[in-house]
matplotlib code that plots the C-alpha trace (Angstrom):
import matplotlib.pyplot as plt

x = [-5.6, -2.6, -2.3, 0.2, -1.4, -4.7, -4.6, -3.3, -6.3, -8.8, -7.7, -7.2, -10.8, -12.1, -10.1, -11.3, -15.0, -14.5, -14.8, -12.8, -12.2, -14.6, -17.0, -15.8, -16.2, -19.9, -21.2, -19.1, -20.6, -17.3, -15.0, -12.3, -9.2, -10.4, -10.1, -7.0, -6.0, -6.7, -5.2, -1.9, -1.7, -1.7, -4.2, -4.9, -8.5, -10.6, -12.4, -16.0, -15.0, -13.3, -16.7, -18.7, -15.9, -15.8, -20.0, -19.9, -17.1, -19.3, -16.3, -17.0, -15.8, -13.2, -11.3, -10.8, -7.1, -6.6, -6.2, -10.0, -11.3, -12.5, -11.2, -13.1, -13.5, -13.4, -16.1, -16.3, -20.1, -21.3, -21.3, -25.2, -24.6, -21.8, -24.0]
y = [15.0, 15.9, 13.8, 14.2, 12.7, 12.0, 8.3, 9.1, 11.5, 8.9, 6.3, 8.3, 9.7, 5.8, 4.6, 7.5, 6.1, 2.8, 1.3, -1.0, -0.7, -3.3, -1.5, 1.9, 0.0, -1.2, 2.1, 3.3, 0.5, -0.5, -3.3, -3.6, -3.0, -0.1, 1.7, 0.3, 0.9, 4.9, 4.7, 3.0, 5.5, 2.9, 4.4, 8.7, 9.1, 10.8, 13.9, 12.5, 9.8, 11.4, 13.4, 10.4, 9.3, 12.6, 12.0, 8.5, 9.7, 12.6, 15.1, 18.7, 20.3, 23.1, 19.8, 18.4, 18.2, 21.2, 18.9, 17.9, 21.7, 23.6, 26.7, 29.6, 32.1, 35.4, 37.4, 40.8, 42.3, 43.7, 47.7, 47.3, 45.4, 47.2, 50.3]
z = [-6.5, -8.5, -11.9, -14.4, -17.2, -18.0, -17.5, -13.9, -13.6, -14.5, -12.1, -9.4, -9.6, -10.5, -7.5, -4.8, -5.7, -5.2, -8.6, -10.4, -14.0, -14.6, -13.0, -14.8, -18.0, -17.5, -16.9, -20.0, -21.7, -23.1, -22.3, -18.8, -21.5, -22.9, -19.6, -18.7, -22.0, -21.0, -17.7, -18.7, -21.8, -24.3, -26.1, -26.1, -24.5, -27.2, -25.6, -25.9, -24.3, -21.5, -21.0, -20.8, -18.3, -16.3, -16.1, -15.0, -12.3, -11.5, -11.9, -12.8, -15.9, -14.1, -12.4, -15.5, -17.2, -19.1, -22.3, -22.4, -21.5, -24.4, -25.1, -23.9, -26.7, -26.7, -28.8, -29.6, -28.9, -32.4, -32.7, -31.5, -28.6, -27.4, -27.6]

ax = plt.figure().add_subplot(projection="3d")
ax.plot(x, y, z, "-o")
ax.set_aspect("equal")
plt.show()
């Protein structure tokens, strides 16, 4: 699946498994707009709510839109555990 946005991303991922976006919601435990809301970009997705969406849709972290990925930082070992 290739999304453009994240709203896209959502619905086509709610969609392949058969929900609706009442259904969607119930799990979410929020109301129907709210993820229409998301899907139609009305209103930006936080990030712990797209989690709790990527969970519910049972979508692994390295699918998800770049956007909602945390960084992955780069740490330097200390001088005793580089020794």
């Amino acid at each position: 699946m290739t999304a453009k946005t994240i709203g896209e991303f959502i619905r086509q991922h709610r969609v392949a498994r058969g929900l609706t976006q009442t259904a969607l919601a119930e799990r979410l435990g929020v109301v129907q707009g709210a993820v229409s809301n998301w899907e139609n970009e009305y209103n930006d997705i936080r990030r712990e709510d797209f989690v709790r969406v990527a969970e519910a849709l049972e979508i692994p972290e390295p699918e998800w839109p770049e956007a909602m990925r945390l960084p992955v930082r780069h740490v330097e070992p200390t001088a005793t555990e580089a020794a």
